[in-house]
N, C-alpha and C positions, 0 to 999 in steps of 0.2 A: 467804212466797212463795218466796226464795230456798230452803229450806229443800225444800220440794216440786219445784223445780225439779231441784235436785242431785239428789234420788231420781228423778227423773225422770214424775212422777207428771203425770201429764192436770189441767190445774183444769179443777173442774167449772164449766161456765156455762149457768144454766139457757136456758132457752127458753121460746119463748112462741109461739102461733099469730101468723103475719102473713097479711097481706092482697098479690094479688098480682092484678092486671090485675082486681079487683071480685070477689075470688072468696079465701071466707074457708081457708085451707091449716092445717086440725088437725092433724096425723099428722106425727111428723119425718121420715118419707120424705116426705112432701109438701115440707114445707116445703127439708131438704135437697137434693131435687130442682132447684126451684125456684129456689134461691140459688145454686147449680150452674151453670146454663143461662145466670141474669142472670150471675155473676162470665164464663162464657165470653162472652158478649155487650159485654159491659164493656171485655173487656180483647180484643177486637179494633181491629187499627191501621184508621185510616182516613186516607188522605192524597188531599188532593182533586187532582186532573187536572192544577191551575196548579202545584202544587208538587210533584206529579211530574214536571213538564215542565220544572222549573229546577232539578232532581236533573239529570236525565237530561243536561242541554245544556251542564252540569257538563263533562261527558265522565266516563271511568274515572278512579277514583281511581291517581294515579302509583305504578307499580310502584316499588319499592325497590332504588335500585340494591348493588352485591355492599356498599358501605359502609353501606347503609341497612340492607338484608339483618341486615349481621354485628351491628348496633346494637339491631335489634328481637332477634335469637333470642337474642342473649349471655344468663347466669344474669342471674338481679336479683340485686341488692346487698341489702345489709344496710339503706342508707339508702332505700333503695325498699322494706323492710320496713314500716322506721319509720314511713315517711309513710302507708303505707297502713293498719298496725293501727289511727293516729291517728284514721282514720275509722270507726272502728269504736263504734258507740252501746251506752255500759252500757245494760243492764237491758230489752233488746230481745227478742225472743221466741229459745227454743232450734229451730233450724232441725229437718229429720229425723235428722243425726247424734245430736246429745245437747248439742254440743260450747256453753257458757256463749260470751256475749261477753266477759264479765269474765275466764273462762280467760285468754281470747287476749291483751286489754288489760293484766293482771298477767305474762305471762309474764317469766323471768327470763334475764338474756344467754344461758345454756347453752341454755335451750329455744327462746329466736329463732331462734337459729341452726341448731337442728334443725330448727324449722319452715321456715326458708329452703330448708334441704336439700331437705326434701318438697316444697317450691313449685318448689324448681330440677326435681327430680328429674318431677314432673309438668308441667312447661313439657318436655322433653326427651320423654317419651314420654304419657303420657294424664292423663286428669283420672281420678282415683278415683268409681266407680259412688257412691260415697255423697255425693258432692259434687253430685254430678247430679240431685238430688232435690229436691221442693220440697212443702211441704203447702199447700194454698190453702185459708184459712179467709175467714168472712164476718167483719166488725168494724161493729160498731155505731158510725156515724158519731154526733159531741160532738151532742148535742142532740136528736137525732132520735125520733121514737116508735122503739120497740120491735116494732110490731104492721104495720110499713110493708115492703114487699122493697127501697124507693128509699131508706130508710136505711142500707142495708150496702154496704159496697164490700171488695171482696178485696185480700187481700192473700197474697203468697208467701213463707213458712218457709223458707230458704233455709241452709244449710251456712256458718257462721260464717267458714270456712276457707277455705272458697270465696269468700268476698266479700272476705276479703283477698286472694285471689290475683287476682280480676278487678278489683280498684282498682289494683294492679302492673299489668296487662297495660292497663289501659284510662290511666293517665298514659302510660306509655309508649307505646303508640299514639295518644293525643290530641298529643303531643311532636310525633312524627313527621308525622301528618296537618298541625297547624300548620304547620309548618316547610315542606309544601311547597304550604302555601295549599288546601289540599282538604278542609275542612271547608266543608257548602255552609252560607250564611245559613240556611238550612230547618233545619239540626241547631242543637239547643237544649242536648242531654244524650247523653251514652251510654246 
């Protein structure tokens, strides 16, 4: 597997007809269709009346003042590297770059530090168009038939690089949020 991954090759995963609201889906445009429409349905937020009415009475989240300011934009460090590649899972899917987990978790000091560069140098002006990408495939949930559409749940491919650089931005604004009490009880995760 790693093997085909480094070449960057597709595994193949067969398929099979499923069943979808009583109605049997032959054809992989069917079926892809189908897994389609359920993954956007899926992954729509839904937040009931009463917890958005305890967002809202929240008030706005506190502006930052010029101290808070100079703290969120400063480059990350090097130790805000660390902690972030450390969340980084071997042997997880390669996003639409290319780019392995394992790259990023092996890197060696000379390459962190380049990599810091690019993360500084994108916190200062934009995210890279490759990083912005994501594939959304369907995963057959542990157990489930094969032949079901209530079996798959989606999931997003996402830019290796990128997930390091949004666990940097996301402690550091969880930091800041804490500190001045404005994460509301409703929020679980970023």
């Amino acid at each position: 597997m790693l093997v085909s991954r480094l070449n960057n090759e597709k595994s193949f995963q067969h398929w099979e007809p499923i069943t979808a609201n009583g109605k049997l889906l032959t054809t992989p445009t069917e079926v892809a269709t189908t897994l389609s429409k359920n993954n956007a349905a899926i992954s729509r937020l839904h937040i009931s009346a009463k917890d958005r009415r305890s967002i809202y009475d929240k008030g706005p989240v506190p502006s930052p003042t010029e101290q808070g300011s100079l703290l969120l934009n400063k480059d990350f460090s090097y130790d805000e590297l660390l902690l972030a590649t450390k969340s980084v899972k071997k042997g997880n899917f390669v996003g639409p770059d290319g780019v392995l987990p394992e790259l990023i978790v092996n890197l060696g000091l000379l390459a962190l530090r380049t990599f810091l560069k690019l993360i500084n140098l994108t916190w200062k002006t934009r995210v890279p168009h490759q990083w912005r990408k994501a594939e959304v495939v369907s995963l057959l949930k542990n157990g489930k038939p094969t032949n079901s559409l209530d079996s798959y749940r989606p999931i997003s491919l996402t830019s290796v690089c990128c997930k390091v650089a949004e666990k940097m931005v996301e402690c550091r604004l969880r930091e800041f949020l804490e500190s001045k009490g404005a994460i509301s009880d409703c929020q679980t995760d970023f």
